[in-house]
Each structure stands twice: as structure tokens, then as C-alpha cells.
C-alpha positions as semicolon CSV with decimal commas, in nm:
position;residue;x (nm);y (nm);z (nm)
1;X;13,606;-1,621;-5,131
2;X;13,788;-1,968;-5,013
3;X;14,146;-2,061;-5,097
4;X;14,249;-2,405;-5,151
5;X;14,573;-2,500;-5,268
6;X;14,536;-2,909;-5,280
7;X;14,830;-3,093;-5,130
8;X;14,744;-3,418;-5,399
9;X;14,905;-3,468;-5,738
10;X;14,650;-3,721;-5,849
11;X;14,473;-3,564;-6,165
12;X;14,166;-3,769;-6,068
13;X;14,118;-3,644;-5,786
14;X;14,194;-3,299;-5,833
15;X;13,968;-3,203;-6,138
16;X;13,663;-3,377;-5,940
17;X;13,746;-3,154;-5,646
18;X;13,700;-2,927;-5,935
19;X;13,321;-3,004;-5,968
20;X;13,273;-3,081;-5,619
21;X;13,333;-2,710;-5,534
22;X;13,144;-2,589;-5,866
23;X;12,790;-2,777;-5,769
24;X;12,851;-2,810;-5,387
25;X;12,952;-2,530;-5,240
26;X;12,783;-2,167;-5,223
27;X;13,086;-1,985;-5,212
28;X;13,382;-1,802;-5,471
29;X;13,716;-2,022;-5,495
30;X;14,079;-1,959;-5,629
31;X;14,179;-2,285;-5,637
32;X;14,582;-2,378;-5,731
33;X;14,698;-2,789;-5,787
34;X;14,970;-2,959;-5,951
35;X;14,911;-3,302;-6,151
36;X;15,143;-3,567;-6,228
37;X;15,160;-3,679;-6,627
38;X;14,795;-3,636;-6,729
39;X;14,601;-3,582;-7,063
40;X;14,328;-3,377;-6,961
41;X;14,051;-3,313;-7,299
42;X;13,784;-3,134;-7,325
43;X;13,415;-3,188;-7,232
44;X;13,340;-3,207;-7,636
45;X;13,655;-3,372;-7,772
46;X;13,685;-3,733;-7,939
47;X;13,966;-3,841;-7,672
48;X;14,118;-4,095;-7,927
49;X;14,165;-3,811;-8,217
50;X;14,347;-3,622;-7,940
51;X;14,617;-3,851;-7,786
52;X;14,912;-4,042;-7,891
53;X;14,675;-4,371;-7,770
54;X;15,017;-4,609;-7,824
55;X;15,285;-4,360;-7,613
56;X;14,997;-4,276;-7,310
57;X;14,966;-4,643;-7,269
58;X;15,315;-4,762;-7,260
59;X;15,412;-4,453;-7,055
60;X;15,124;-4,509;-6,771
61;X;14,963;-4,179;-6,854
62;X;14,597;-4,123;-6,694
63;X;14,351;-3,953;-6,953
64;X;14,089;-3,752;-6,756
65;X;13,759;-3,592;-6,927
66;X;13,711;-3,243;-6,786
67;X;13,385;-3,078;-6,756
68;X;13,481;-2,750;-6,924
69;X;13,512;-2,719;-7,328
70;X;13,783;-2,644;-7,502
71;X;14,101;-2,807;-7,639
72;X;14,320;-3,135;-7,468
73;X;14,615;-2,997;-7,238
74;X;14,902;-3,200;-7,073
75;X;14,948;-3,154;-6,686
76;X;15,278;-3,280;-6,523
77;X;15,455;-3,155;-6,227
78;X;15,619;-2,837;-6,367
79;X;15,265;-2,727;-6,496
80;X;15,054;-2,540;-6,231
81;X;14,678;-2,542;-6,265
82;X;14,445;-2,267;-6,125
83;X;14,088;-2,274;-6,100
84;X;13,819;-1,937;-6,020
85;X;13,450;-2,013;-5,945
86;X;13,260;-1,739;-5,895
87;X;12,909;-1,672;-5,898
88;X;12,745;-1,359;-6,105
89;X;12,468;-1,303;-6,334
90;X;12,345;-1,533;-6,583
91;X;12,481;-1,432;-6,955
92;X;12,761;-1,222;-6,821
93;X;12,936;-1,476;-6,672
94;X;13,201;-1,573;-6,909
95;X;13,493;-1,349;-6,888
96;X;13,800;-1,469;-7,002
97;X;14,009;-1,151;-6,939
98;X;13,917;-1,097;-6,598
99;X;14,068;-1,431;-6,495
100;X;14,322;-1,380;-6,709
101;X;14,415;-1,063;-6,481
102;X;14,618;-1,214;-6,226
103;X;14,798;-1,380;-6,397
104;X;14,895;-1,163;-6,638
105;X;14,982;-0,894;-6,361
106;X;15,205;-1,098;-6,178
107;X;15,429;-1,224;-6,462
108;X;15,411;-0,794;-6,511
109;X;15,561;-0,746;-6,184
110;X;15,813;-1,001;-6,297
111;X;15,933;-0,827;-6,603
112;X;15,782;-1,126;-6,790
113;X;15,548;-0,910;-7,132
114;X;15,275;-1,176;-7,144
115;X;14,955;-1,108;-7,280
116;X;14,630;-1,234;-7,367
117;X;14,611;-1,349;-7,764
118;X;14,239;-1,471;-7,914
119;X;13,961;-1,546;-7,661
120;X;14,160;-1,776;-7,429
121;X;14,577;-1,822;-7,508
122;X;14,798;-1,663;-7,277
123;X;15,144;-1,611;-7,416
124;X;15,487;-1,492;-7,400
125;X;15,665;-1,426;-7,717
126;X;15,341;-1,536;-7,909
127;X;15,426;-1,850;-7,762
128;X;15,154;-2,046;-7,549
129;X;15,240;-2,120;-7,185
130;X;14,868;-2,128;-7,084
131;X;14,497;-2,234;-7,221
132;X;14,199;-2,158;-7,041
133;X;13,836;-2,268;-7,028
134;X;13,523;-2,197;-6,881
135;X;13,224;-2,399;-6,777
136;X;12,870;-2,228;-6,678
137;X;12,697;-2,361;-6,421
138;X;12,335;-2,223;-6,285
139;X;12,472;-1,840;-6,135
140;X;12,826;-1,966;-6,093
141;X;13,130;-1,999;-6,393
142;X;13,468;-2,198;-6,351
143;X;13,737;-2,058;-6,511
144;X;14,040;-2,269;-6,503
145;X;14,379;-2,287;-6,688
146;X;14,755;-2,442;-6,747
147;X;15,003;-2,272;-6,659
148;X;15,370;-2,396;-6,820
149;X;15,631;-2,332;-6,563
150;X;15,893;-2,568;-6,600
151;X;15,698;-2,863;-6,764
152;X;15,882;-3,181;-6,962
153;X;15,751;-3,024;-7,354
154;X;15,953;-3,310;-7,524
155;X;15,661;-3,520;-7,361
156;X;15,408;-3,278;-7,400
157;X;15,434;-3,288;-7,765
158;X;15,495;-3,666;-7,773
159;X;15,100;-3,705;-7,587
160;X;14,979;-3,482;-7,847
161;X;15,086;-3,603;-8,185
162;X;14,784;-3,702;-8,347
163;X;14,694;-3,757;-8,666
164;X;14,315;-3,593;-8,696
165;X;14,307;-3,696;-9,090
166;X;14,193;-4,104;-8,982
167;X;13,862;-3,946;-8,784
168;X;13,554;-3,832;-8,897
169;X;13,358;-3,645;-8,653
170;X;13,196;-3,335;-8,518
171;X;13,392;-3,320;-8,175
172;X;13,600;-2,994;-8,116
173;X;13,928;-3,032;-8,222
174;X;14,237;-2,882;-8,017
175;X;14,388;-2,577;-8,148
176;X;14,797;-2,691;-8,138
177;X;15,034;-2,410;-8,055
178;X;15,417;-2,352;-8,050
179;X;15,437;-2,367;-7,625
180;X;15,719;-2,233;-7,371
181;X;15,791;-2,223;-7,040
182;X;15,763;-1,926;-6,777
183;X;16,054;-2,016;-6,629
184;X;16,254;-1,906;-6,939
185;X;16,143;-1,587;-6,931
186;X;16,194;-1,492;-6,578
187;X;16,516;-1,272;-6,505
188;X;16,527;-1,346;-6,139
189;X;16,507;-1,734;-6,054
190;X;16,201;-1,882;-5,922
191;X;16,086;-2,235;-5,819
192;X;15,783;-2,355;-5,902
193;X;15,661;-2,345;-5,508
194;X;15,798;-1,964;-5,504
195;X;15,582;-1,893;-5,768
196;X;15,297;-2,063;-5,686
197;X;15,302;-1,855;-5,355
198;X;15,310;-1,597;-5,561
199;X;15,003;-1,622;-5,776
200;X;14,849;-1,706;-5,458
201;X;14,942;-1,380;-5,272
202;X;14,845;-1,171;-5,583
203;X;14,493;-1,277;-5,596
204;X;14,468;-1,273;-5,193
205;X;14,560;-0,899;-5,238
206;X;14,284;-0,863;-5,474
207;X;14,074;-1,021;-5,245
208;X;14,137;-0,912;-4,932
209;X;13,830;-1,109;-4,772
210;X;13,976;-1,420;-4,888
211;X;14,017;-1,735;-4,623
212;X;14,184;-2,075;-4,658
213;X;13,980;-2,380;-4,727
214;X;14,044;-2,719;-4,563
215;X;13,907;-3,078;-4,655
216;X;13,688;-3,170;-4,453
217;X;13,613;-3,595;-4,449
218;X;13,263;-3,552;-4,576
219;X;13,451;-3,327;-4,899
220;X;13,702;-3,560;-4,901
221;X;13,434;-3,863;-4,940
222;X;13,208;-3,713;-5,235
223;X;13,469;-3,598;-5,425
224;X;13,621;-3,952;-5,395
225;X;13,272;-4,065;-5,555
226;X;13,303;-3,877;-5,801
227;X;13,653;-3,988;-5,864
228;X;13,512;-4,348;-5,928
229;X;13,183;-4,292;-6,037
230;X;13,290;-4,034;-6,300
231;X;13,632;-3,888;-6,322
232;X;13,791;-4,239;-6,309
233;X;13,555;-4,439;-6,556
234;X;13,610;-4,550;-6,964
235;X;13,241;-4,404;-6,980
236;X;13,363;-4,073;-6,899
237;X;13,685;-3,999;-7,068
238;X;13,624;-4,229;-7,353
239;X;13,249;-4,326;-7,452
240;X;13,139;-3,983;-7,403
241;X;13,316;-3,899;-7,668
242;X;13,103;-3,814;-8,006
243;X;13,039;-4,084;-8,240
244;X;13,312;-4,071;-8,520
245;X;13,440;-4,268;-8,762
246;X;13,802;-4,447;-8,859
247;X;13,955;-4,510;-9,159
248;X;14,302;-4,569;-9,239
249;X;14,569;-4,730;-9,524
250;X;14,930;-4,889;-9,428
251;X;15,143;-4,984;-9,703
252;X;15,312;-5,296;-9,566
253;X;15,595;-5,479;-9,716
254;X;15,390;-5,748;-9,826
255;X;15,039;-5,536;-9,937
256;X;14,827;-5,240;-9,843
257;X;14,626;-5,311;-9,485
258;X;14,317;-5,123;-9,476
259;X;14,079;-5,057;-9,142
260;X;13,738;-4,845;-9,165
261;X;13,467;-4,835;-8,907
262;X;13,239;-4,644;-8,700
263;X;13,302;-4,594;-8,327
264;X;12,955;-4,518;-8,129
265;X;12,920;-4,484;-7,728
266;X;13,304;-4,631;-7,706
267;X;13,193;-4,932;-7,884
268;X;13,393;-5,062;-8,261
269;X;13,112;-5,064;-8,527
270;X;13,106;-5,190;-8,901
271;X;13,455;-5,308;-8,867
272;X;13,627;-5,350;-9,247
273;X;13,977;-5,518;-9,257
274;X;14,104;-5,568;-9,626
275;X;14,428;-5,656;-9,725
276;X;14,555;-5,659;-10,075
277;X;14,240;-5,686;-10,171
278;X;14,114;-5,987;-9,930
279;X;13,873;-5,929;-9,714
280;X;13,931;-6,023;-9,324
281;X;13,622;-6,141;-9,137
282;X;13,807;-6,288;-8,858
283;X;13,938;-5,978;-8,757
284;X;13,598;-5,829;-8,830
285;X;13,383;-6,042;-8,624
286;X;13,645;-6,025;-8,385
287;X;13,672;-5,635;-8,305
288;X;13,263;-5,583;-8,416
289;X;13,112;-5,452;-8,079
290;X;13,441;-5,463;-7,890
291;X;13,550;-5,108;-7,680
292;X;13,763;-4,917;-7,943
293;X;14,037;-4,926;-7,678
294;X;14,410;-5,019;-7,689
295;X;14,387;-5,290;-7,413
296;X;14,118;-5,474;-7,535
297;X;14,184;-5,478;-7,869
298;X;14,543;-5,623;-7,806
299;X;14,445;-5,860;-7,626
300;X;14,159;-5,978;-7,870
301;X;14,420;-5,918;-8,098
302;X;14,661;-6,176;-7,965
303;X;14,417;-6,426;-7,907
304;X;14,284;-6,410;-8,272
305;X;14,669;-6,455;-8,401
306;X;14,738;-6,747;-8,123
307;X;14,489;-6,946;-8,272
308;X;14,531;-6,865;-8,621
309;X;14,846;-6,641;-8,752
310;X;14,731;-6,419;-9,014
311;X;14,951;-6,388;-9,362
312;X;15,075;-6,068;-9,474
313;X;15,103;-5,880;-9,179
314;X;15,170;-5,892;-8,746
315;X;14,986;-5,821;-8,482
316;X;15,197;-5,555;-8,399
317;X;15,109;-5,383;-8,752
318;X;14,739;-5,443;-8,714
319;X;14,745;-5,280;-8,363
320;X;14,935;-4,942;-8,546
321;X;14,688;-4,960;-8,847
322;X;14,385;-4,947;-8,531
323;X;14,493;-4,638;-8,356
């Protein structure tokens, strides 16, 4: 088994390395990295049911399409992520609480009662400070997970707040849980580098034929191409997204704004804009076939109102009513 503890903190980067290791190499890893702000959803989510679109914008946050299942997690720096790949036997490769092990034993050893709850929570107090996944590949399974050290939860919850009731789809939505810290927990005070080397030492006791892994520039190069051909692209953390649909009422001061349409591959569809019972077509043929994506929409947006200002209501209330 390798060890590779990455020295980046771009999210990009470090969930392709992900991948790279999964379909590249023929070897077990424990893998350990640390992201700044990231959204990172699952392989079979609708990304814009998941995020606070509006707050991840204005706040610079990447969103980043994993290749596991599973529910939408925030990654900052006081969040630690760890990654197994391991290779086994087809249909018993999925084992949640084997990779939960570690883990679990460690924050044992520090006095910390943390458990496993359901098929892939771990907690403290029945409250969340890690979610795990699993993606099969061939003979081999990656099992990776959060874990909540010391990570900013006021913004954590701000990336989350949705409101599921505007889409209609068939993506897997995120199971939301009351989360904590580990650091709150611990009776002895630990960094987060202390107890990274931590986890790291109590898996290389478990595997005493471990080794350390090193970049080499031909690792370095494909996982960088999968970085931009993948990891970094709108295709890949947006379109892939199922097709859903949108539909949503604002009472504003001077009428009701309405929005419906259908959303496939990325791309606005059917677009209906009503307001006080007047129908909209310039903002209709406007969005029709445009990316259902904050940018782009804004700036469509505020071209449509330069020419011709709309009555009733802004541009700054159409772009809330849109996402």
C-alpha cells in the first residue's frame, strides 16, 4: 500500500488525483488532503438543487463534481479529507465499516465516543463530523470521506441552504445533518497537522508494509488533464447533472413574478416568465437555450434591461426568482 499526503489545497486538483490513482495505478492507497472553500456533490446530484448558487458565486467558491455517489459536502481548510483504494473481489467490495475503522479507533484512543450511525455518517454526539462514499471501479473501491476538524460551519451551512421544493428531478438529494467539529470533543489539544499525523500513523500501523508515494512529473501531468478536461469543466460539475425542472413564485411589491422551465444537459428549456398575469417573451426568448448558470444569465440579464427596463420588477429580483 502507498501513502500520499498531497502538499496542494486546490480541490481541483486533489479529487482528480483522486481518479488518477483509482484507474492508473495497480496498487492500495491511504490518501490524506486538505481543500480550500469547495462544494464538492455527488456523482448523481442536480448541483444547482444543492448549493446556495447566489453566496458560492459572490464568495469565489469552486464547485467540483466527484466521481463517487452520495450527498454534497463542504471542504475548507479545517476539514481533512481521506481517501482508501483498495482492490478485492468484485461484489464484496463495498465496506463502509472497515474504512470507517481507523478512524473511529483513533478518535477512541483520544477519548473522543464516535461511532458509525446508518450506512455511512460518522458522528459524535449523534452529531455528523464526517460523510463517506464509495465508488466501484473494475477489482478496486475508493472509499473516501470529510472529516470536520476545525472547519468555518457558519459557512458550511450558508453553501448548503437550498431550497429543494423549486426542482423537479430524480437526482439524489443530500441527506442534511446537525454537524460538529472534532476539535470540540478532544480533551487534550490538537492541531489540525497533529492530527492529521495521527490518522496517518494509525493506518501505517495497520499496515505495516505501507511506503510513501511521491509525484512524479508524468502523475503530475495526467492528473493536470484531468483537472481541465474534467474536474475543471461546466460539463462536469454542472451539465451532468440530471435533467430537472424549475418552477418558482415571488410576491413582489408591485405583483406576483413567476419562472417555470426545464433544464436539460445544463441548457434553460421552455422558459415561462409571467407577471401579474402578463406574459414575458423577452425574457423568454432571451434565457431559451441559454446555460442555466448565474453568470450568464446576469449578464443576458443586464443586457435585456439596458435596452429595455422591464415594469414591475429589477433585474436584481428576476436574478433571485432564477436560482
Amino acid at each position: 500500500m502507498y501513502f500520499y499526503q498531497s502538499p496542494s489545497t486546490d480541490p481541483h486538483f486533489n479529487i482528480a488525483t483522486e481518479e488518477y490513482f483509482l484507474k492508473n495505478i495497480d496498487e492500495d492507497f491511504f490518501y490524506l488532503y486538505i481543500n480550500r472553500p469547495s462544494v464538492i456533490v455527488g456523482k448523481h446530484q442536480n448541483t444547482m438543487a444543492e448549493i446556495n448558487g447566489p453566496f458560492v458565486i459572490e464568495n469565489h467558491i469552486p464547485v467540483i463534481r466527484r466521481l463517487s455517489g452520495g450527498g454534497t459536502v463542504f471542504h475548507d481548510s479545517g476539514n481533512l479529507n481521506f481517501c482508501f483504494i483498495q482492490q478485492g473481489t468484485p461484489g464484496y467490495l463495498v465496506d463502509f465499516k472497515k474504512f470507517s475503522k481507523p478512524i473511529l479507533d483513533l478518535l477512541q484512543k483520544l477519548e473522543v465516543n464516535a461511532w458509525l450511525r446508518g450506512k455511512s455518517d460518522l458522528v459524535i454526539n449523534n452529531l455528523k463530523f464526517s460523510g463517506n462514499a464509495e465508488h466501484v471501479y473494475k477489482n478496486k473501491v475508493l472509499h473516501h470521506g470529510t472529516l470536520l476538524f476545525s472547519s468555518q460551519l457558519n459557512q458550511l451551512n450558508e453553501v448548503l441552504k437550498t431550497d429543494w421544493d423549486k426542482f423537479t428531478d430524480k437526482a439524489v438529494r443530500s441527506n442534511r445533518s446537525e454537524v460538529t467539529n472534532i476539535s470540540g470533543h478532544l480533551k487534550i489539544k490538537l492541531s489540525l497537522d497533529a492530527f492529521t499525523q495521527l490518522l496517518a500513523s494509525e493506518v501505517k500501523e495497520k499496515h505495516p508494509e505501507i511506503v510513501n508515494y511521491e509525484l512524479s512529473v508524468a502523475d503530475v501531468e495526467s492528473i493536470q488533464q484531468l483537472v481541465t478536461n474534467k474536474y475543471s469543466t461546466w460539463e462536469w460539475n454542472f451539465s451532468y447533472s440530471p435533467t430537472y425542472g424549475f418552477s418558482r413564485t415571488m410576491e413582489l411589491t408591485k405583483g406576483l413574478l413567476k419562472v417555470k422551465f426545464n433544464v436539460e444537459k445544463g441548457m434553460i428549456q421552455n422558459m415561462q416568465c409571467e407577471f401579474s398575469g402578463n406574459m414575458q417573451p423577452g425574457i423568454e426568448k432571451s434565457l431559451n437555450g441559454l446555460r442555466h448558470d448565474y453568470i450568464p444569465v446576469k449578464e443576458k440579464i443586464e443586457m435585456l434591461f439596458d435596452q429595455q427596463p422591464l415594469i414591475g420588477f429589477s433585474k436584481d429580483e428576476l436574478m433571485t426568482i432564477l436560482f
